[in-house]
N, C-alpha and C positions, 0 to 999 in steps of 0.2 A: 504494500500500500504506500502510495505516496504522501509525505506528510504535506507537502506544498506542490502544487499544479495550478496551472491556468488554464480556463477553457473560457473559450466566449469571450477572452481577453479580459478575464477575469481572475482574480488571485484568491483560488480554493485552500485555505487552510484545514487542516484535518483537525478533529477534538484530540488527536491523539499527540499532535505536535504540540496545542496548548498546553495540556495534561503533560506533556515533557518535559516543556519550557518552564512552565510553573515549578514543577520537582528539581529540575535544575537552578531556579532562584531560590527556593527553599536552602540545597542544598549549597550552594555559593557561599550564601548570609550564614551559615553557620559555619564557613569553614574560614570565610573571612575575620568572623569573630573569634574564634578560634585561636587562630593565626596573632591577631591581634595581642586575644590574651600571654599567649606565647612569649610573644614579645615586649611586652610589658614587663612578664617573670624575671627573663633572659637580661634584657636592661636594666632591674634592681638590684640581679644580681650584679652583674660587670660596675655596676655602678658602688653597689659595696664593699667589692675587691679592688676596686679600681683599674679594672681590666681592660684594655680599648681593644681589644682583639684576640678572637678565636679559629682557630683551627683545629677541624676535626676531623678526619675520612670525609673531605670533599666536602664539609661544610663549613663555612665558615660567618662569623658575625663581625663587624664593627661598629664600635662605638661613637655615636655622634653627640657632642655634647649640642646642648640647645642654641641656638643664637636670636639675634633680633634682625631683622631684614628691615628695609625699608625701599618703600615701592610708590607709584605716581597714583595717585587719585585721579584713575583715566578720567571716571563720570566727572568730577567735578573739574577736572582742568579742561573738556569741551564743554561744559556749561558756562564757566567763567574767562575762559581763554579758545572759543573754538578756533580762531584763526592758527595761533602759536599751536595746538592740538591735531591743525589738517596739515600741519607743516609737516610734523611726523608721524605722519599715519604711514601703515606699510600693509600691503597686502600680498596673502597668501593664499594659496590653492589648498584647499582641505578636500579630504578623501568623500567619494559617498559612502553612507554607512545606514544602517535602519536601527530606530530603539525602538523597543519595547518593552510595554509597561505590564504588569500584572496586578491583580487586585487579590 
């Protein structure tokens, strides 16, 4: 069975590709949380040995301590400055892509 066809120049999704997609967001959000938590542990620790770096059988972690960045207030420098704003505008070619959303 196909899960995606067009007929009629139409785009046929099957319930069975939703039902997949779906278990496949399910399962993402938990692995990315997961993942997350992992890493939180992992950085308490190196943080209370004060370890910047791990190597182990092909895995390895480093330690980044925090920093502050500082960046331009695109919205508010074309609201208050659009001229100085179109000066350096640049544009790029982005890829096609499709999202989707699930409830």
């Amino acid at each position: 069975m196909e899960l995606v066809k067009v007929e009629n120049n139409e785009i046929v999704i099957s319930q069975d590709f939703i039902n997949d997609f779906k278990e496949f967001q399910k399962i993402k959000l938990a692995m990315e949380l997961k993942a997350k938590e992992l890493k939180e542990e992992l950085k308490e620790a190196m943080e209370k040995t004060g370890k910047k770096e791990i190597l182990l059988d092909g895995f390895s972690a480093t330690y980044r301590k925090g920093s502050v960045r500082t960046t331009i207030d695109t919205k508010r420098l074309k609201a208050e400055q659009p001229e100085i704003a179109k000066q350096y505008e640049k544009t790029s070619e982005a890829s096609a892509s499709v999202v989707i959303k699930c409830e």
